[in-house]
N, C-alpha and C positions, 0 to 999 in steps of 0.2 A: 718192649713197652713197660715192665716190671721196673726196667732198670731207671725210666723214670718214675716212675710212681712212689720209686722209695726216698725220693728227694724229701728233706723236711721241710724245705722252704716252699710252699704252696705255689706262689708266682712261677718260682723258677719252673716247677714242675709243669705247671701250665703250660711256659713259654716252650719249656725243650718239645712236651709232646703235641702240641700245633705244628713246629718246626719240621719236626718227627712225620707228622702226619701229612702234613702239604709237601715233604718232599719225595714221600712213598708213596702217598695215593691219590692224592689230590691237585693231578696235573691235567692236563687237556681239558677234558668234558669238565671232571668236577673242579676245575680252576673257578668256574661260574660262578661257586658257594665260596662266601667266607665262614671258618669257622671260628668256634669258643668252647673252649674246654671248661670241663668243671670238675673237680679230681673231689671224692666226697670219701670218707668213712661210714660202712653201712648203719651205723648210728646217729648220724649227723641228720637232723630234722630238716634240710632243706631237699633232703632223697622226698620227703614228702609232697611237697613243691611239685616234683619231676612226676612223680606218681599221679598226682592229682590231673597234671596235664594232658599226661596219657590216657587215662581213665574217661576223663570230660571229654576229649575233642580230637583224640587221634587214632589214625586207626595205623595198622601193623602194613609196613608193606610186604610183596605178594614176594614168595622165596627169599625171604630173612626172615632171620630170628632178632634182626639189635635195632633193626631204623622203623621210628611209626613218621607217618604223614600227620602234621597238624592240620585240621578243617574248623579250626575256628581263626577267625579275621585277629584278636586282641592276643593271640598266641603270637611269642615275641618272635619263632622261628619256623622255620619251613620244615626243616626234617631233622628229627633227632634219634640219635645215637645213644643206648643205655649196652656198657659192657660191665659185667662186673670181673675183678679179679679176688681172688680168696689167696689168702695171707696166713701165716701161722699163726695168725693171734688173732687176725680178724677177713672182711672182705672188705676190698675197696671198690667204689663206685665209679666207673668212668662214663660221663654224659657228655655227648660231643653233640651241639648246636650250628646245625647248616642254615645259613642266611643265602637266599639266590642273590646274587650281586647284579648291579644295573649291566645290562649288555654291549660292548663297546664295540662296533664293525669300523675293523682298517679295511683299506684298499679293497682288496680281492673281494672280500664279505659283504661289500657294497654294490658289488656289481657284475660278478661271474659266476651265480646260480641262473640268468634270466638274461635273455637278450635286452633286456633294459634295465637299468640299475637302479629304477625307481618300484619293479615289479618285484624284484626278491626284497628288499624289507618291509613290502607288503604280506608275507608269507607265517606265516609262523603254523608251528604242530608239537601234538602230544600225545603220549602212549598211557592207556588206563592197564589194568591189570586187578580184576576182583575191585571195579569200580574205584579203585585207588592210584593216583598219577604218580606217574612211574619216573619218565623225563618231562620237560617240556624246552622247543626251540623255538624262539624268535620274541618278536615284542608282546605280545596276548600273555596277557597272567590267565592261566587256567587254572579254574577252583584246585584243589589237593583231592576232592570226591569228586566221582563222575557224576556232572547232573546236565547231560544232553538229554537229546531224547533218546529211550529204550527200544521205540517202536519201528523197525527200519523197514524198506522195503526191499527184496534182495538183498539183506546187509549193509545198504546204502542211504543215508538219508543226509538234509540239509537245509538250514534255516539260517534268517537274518536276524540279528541282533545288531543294535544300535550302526555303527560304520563296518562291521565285520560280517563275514558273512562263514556260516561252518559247514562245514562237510563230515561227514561220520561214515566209517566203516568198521563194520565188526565183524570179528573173527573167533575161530574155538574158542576154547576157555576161557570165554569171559572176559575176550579183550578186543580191546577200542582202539581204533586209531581217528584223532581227529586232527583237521588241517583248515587253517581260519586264513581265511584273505582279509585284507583292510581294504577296502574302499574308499575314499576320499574322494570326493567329489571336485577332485582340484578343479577342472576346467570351467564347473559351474558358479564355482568359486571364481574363477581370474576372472568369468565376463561380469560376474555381479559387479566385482572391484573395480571394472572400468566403464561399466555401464552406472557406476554411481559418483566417479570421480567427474565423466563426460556429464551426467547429468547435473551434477553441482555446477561445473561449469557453462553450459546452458545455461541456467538460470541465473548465474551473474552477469553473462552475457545480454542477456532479454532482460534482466530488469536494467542492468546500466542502460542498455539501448534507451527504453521505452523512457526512464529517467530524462537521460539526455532530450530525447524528442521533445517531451512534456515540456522542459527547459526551454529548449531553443526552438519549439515548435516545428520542426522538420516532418515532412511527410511523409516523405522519398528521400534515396538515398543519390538521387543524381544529381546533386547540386556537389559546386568541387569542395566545400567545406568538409563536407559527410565523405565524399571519397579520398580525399586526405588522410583522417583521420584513422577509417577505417583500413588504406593500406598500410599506414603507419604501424597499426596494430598485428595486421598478417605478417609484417617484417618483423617485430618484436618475434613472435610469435614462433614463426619460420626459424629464426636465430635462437633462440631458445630450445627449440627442437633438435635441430645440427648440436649447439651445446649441451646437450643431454646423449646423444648419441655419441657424441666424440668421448663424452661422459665414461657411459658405458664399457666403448671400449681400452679407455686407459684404466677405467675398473680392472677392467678383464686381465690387462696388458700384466699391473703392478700385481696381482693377484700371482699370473703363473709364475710371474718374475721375482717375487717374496716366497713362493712356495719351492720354486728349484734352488734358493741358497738356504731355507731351512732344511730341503730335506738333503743337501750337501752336508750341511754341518749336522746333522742327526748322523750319516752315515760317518762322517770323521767319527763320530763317540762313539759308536760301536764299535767301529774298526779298533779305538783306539780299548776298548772294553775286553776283546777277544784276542786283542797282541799279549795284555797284561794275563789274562785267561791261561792264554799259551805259553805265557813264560811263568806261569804260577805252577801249572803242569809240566812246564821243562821239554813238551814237546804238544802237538795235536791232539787231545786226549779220545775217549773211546766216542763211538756214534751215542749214545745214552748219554753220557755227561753233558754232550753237545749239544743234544736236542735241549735237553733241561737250564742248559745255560742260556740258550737262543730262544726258550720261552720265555726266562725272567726278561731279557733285555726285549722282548717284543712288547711285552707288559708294561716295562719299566718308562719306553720311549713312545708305546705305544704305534708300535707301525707292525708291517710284516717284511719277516727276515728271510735272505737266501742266502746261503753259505753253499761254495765251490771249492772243491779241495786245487790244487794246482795245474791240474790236468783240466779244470773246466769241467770238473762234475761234481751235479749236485751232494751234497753230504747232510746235509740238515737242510731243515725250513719249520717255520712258524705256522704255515699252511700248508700239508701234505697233499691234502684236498686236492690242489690246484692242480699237484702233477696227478695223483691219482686217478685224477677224471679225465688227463691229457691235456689239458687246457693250457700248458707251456710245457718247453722241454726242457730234460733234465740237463741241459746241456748248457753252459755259460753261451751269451752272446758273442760272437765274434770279434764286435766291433771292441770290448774294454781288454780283452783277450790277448788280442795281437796287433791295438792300438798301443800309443808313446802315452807323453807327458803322465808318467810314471803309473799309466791303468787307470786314471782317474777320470771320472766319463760321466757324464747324464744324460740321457736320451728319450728320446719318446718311443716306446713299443705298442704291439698292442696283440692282445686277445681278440682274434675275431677280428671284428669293426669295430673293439673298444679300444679308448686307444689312453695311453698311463705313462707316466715318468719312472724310467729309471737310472737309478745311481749307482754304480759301480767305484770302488776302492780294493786294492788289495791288503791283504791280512802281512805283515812281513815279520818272522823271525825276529830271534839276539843275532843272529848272522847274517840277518838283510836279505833273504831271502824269501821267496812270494811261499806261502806255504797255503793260502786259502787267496778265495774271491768273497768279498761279502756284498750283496744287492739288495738293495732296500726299494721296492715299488711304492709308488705314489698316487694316489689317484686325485686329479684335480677336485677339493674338498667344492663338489656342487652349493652343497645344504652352506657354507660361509658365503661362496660367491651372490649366490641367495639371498641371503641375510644382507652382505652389503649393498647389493644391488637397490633392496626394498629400504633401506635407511636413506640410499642416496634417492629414489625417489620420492620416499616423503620428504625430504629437505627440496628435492627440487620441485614438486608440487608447491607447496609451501611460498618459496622463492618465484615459481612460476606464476603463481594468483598475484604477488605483492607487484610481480614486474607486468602482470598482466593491467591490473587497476592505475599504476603509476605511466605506463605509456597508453592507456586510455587518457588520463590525466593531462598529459607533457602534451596526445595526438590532439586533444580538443584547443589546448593553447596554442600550441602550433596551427594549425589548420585555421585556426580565429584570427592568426595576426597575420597569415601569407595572405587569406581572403577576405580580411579588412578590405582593402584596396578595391581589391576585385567587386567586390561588394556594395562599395563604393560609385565603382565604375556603372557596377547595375544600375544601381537609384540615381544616378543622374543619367544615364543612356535612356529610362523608362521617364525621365522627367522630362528630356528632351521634346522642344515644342519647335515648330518652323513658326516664327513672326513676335517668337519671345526671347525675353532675355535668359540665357543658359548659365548656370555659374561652374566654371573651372574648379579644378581638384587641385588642391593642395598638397604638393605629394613630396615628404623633407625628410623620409627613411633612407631611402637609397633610391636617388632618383638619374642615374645609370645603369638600373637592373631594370628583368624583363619589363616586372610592374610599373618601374619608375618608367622607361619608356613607350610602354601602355598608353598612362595619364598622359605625357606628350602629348601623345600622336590624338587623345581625346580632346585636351585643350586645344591644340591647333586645330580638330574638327571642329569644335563650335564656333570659333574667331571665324573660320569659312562657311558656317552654317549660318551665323548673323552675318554675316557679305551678302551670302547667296540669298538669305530672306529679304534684306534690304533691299537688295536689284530686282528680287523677283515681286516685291512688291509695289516697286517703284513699276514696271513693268506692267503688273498687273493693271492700277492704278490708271497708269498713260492710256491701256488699252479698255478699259472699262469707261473712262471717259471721251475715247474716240467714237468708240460703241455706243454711249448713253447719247455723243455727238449725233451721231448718224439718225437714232433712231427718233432724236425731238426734232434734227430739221426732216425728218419722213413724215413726222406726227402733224409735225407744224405747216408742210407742201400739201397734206391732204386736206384741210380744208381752205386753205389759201384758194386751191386753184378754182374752187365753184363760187368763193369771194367773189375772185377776178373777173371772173366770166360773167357775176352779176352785175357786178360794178358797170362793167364793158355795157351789159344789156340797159342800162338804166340811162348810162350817156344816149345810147342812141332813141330809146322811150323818149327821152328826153323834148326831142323836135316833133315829137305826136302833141297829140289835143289834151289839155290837162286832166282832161276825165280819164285818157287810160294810161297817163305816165302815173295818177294817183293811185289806181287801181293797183296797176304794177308794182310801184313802190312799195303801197303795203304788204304787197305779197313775197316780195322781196327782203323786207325789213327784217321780216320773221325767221330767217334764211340766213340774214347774214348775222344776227343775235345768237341763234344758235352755235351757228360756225366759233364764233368769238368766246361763248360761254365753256365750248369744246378748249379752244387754245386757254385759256383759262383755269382750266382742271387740267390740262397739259401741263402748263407753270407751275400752278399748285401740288399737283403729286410729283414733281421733281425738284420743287423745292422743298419739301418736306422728306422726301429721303436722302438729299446733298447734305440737308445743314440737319439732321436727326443729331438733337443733341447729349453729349455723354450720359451711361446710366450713373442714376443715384439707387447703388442697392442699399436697400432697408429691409427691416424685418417688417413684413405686414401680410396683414391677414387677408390669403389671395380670392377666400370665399365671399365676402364684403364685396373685392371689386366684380367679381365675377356675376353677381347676384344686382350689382345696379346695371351693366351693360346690359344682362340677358332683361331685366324692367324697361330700360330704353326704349330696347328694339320692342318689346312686345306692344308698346304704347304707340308706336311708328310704323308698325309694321301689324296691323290688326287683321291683313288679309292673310297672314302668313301664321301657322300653329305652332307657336314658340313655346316647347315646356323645359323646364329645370328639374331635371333627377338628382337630388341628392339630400340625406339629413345631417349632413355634415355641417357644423356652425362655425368650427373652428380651423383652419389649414392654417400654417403661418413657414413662408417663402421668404426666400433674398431676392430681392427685386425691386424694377424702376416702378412707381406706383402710375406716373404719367402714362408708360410705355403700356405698362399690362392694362391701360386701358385700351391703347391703339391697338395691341393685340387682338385684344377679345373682338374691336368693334371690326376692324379688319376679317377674322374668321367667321363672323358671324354675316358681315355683309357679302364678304364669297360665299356663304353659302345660301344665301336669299337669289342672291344675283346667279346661278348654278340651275336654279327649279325655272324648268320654261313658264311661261304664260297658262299655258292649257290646263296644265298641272297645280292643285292644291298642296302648298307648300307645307311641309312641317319638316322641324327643326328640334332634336332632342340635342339639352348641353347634362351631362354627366359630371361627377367629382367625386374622386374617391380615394381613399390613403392604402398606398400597396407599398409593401419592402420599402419603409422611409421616405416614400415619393409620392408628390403629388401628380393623381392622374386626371387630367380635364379634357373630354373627347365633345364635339362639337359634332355632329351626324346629320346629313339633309337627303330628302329624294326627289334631290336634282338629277342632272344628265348623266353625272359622273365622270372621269378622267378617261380619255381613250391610253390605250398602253405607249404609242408613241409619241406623245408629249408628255408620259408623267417622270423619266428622267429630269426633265429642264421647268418643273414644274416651280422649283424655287430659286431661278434664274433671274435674274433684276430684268427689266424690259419683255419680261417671257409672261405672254397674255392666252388666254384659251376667248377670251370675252372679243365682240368688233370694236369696244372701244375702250381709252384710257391706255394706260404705259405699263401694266403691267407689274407693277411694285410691290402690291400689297400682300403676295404672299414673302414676297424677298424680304419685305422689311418685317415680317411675323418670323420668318426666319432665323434674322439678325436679333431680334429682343429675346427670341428665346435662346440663344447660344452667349448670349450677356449675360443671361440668367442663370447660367449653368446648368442649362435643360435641354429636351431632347423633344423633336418633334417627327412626327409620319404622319403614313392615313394608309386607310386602308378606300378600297372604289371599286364598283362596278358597273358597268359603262351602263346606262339607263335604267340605275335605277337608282343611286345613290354616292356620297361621300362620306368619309366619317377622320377626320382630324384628331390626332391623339398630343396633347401636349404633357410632357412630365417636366417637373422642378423637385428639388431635393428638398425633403419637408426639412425644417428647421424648428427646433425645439423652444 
């Protein structure tokens, strides 16, 4: 060490006694420290600098005399180094500055202290000594002064701090061992991340949904629009998934497949590092040189080395560890051994259940000769596979929302143009009327596909749906006027035949005494006036519903007409208690103004003609505006409806009364179904009726 010091050039002197230094003592463990020399004259005022340091903020470690620990944070180094040498003339200063260097785990160091590779660089520990740290291992910066707690129980104690958690044991003189786990919370971690990524998606889900709804007003999702759409999107969806999985594993694929020809050609450079080694030494040089040479190149390339002398035994390694603990044998593998294609091998091994790449090359002499085995183990780099994995899923998220919103997009176009038609097809299949004219679909997309032959098969339904209404009401027609036949010459043979018979009796009165053919006559006359007055309202009530002539709907106000009938009847009808419930002035209808009169007078006179004799008639008429609709109920406490006539109660010729034809409910019937209205009633047998008529109010 003198023999540097006496350099005059300062630099140089530096450079050799680092060189000096890192290659006699500052190998294995203390490889961890970088250092910096400082070559001083005990005269030189920056000795004061050093002093100060030491003075302020560092304390001495425990069994030395040359190295103090710095315990301040703005101190530029970790541990430093004061030697002095004395000189003939003078003394010189040597100050050697250890910086801990950032800690670099290959293969093995990642993963064969701990059945799980993720549990050892969880670990880390450090040794106190007179409250002053002595080592420390793993990722935890622990202070340079012991400040755990003092207070243990049985020498044992243990606390959490922020992600780590520490353990303390203390032992004689004043020394600590402590060993700190890191916790990470990974897993609580991954659900958060996908219970927020799911949940972001969620909500674009539910609003686009409820969007669209609002839009197109859908209710339900069972209409084929909506389920188009929406399988469209489970396809996108589905297909995106498989493309993220397939994703995955050509990740995975190119990964081991980029990482077995780097660590190929890393092990050519070695090999080819320690042929030149070998011939720099003219032969295999001593186990010390080897180790020292096989640590730079582990450094240098950053991996871990195994060097086999020719026999297939270990000679060196970068990690002694490994075999020390047993954890591999010192024995080369078989397989690159006394395999061909000249030893040259990469294969998968493994520790345990771990399982690791390795590469095999032999070492060869100037004589061509195998003189070593060199192996470089690999462990598949998790922490990158990681890293890419989570790039490639934020791009595929990313991609995944853009392709999610865009076949949302494409599903709702799509879905709109296939179920146009269909759609189509609904609104006239719901318009569909028997005894109307129906309009065909005009269908000029492709009308050789399913839809096009759809509309067909619709069109040619209505051309046979107007056939079939046309015959069937031709039909109808023939048979309602056979029936309306039958039932005037029935109406018309019942009083014919007491005519007859009078007629008959009055010929024969005839040849009596004029006093009582006179008599007769009169009594007869009265008889057959009636009969005649009867066929009379016969002809009359069917000729007023044969020739009922077309409605004229207009707008008019239905409480005006309702309000002169119900005056009518109460001026003609004084025997009978006709009241009007309503304060309503205004109602305004589509309607025949003629008809709603025959209406009203029609229900108002079945219900006069309903209340026997015996019985004090009253009559309430109601009016009132419900859901857009005019309601007008007409109520009497007549006989009421028995239940087996009130089916056929609005049958043309269908009478509950001994006289007349029957019409006037059929044709109350007919006015209100002109009018776009709806009629019923409610009955019960002996005690009353009540007739409900509605129309659609009009504005």
């Amino acid at each position: 060490m003198r023999r540097y010091l006496a350099y005059g050039n300062k630099k140089i002197a530096n450079e050799q006694i680092v060189h000096y230094l890192t290659k006699y003592y500052f190998k294995n463990y203390w490889d961890a420290y970088n250092i910096n020399v400082q070559v001083l004259p005990i005269t030189d005022q920056n000795n004061n600098r050093y002093n100060k340091l030491i003075s302020d903020g560092s304390v001495k470690l425990y069994n030395t005399n040359y190295f103090y620990c710095s315990n301040q944070k703005d101190n530029p180094f970790d541990y430093l180094g004061v030697f002095s040498y004395p000189n003939p003339t003078d003394t010189t200063m040597l100050y050697v500055e250890l910086y801990a260097k950032e800690r670099i785990n290959y293969g093995y160091s990642d993963a064969v202290l701990d059945k799980s590779e993720r549990a050892r660089l969880n670990i880390s520990s450090a040794k106190y000594e007179k409250e002053v740290l002595q080592w420390q291992w793993g990722k935890f910066e622990y202070p340079n002064l012991y400040s755990f707690p003092k207070t243990m129980k049985n020498g044992i104690a243990s606390v959490c701090v922020d992600k780590h958690k520490h353990y303390f044991f203390s032992f004689p003189n004043d020394t600590h061992i402590v060993i700190s786990e890191e916790r990470p919370n990974d897993f609580v971690a991954y659900i958060l991340f996908w219970t927020y990524i799911f949940s972001i998606y969620l909500a674009i889900v539910f609003v686009g949904k409820f969007v669209f709804m609002r839009i197109q007003k859908i209710q339900t999702i069972n209409s084929l629009f909506t389920k188009i759409r929406i399988q469209f999107i489970w396809y996108i969806v589905a297909s995106l998934a498989v493309v993220f999985c397939i994703s995955i594993l050509y990740i995975n694929e190119q990964n081991f497949s980029s990482q077995r020809k780097h660590q190929m050609t890393i092990t050519k450079y070695i090999k080819f590092e320690l042929e030149r080694f070998i011939v720099d030494n003219d032969s295999l040089p001593s186990k010390t040189a080897i180790n020292f040479f096989l640590h730079d190149l582990s450094k240098l390339y950053e991996t871990d080395i195994h060097l086999y002398n020719a026999s297939g035994e270990l000679i060196s390694t970068s990690v002694p560890y490994i075999f020390a603990k047993g954890f591999a044998s010192k024995l080369i593998n078989p397989n690159p051994y006394f395999g061909t294609n000249n030893h040259e091998l990469i294969q998968t091994e493994y520790i345990g259940s771990f399982k690791y790449l390795a590469s095999y090359l032999p070492v060869i002499d100037t004589d061509g000769r195998i003189v070593a085995y060199v192996c470089l183990p690999s462990f598949l780099s998790y922490k990158k596979l990681a890293s890419n994995l989570f790039n490639l899923l934020a791009i595929f998220l990313i991609i995944y929302f853009v392709f999610i919103v865009l076949s949302s997009i494409i599903g709702v176009f799509l879905s709109k143009r296939l179920s146009r038609p269909i759609k189509t097809i609904e609104e006239k299949l719901r318009a569909v009327k028997l005894g109307k004219q129906n309009e065909k679909i005009d269908y000029q997309a492709a009308p050789d596909d399913e839809i096009g032959m759809l509309i067909v098969q619709y069109n040619q339904m209505v051309d046979q749906l107007a056939e079939s209404a046309e015959l069937l009401a031709q039909s109808e027609r023939e048979l309602a006027w056979r029936e309306m036949a039958q039932q005037i010459a029935h109406e018309i043979k019942n009083p014919l035949t007491p005519m007859k018979l009078t007629i008959q009796q009055l010929q024969r009165a005839k040849n009596m005494d004029k006093e009582t053919f006179d008599n007769y006559f009169e009594k007869t006359a009265g008889v057959l006036i009636e009969q005649i007055d009867n066929l009379s309202s016969i002809a009359s009530e069917f000729s007023n519903f044969a020739r009922m002539p077309a409605a004229k709907l207009v707008r008019i106000n239905i409480v005006d007409k309702l309000i002169t009938v119900v005056n009518l009847f109460k001026n003609n009808y004084e025997e009978t208690d006709i009241v009007y419930l309503s304060t309503i002035e205004k109602a305004f209808i589509k309607a025949d103004k003629e008809q709603m009169t025959q209406l009203f007078n029609n229900l108002l006179k079945n219900a006069i003609q309903s209340i026997p004799p015996d019985r004090d008639g009253k009559i309430r008429i109601e009016l009132d505006i419900t859901q857009n609709q005019v309601v007008i109920s007409v109520s009497d406490n007549g006989t009421g409806i028995p239940p087996a006539v009130q089916a056929k109660l609005f049958t043309p010729n269908f009478t509950t009364k001994s006289s007349g034809m029957g019409l006037g409910l059929s044709i109350v019937k007919s006015i209100v179904t002109t009018s776009h209205g709806e009629i019923s009633f409610t009955t019960q047998e002996g005690e009353g009726t009540k007739f409900i008529v509605k129309f659609p109010l009009v504005k």
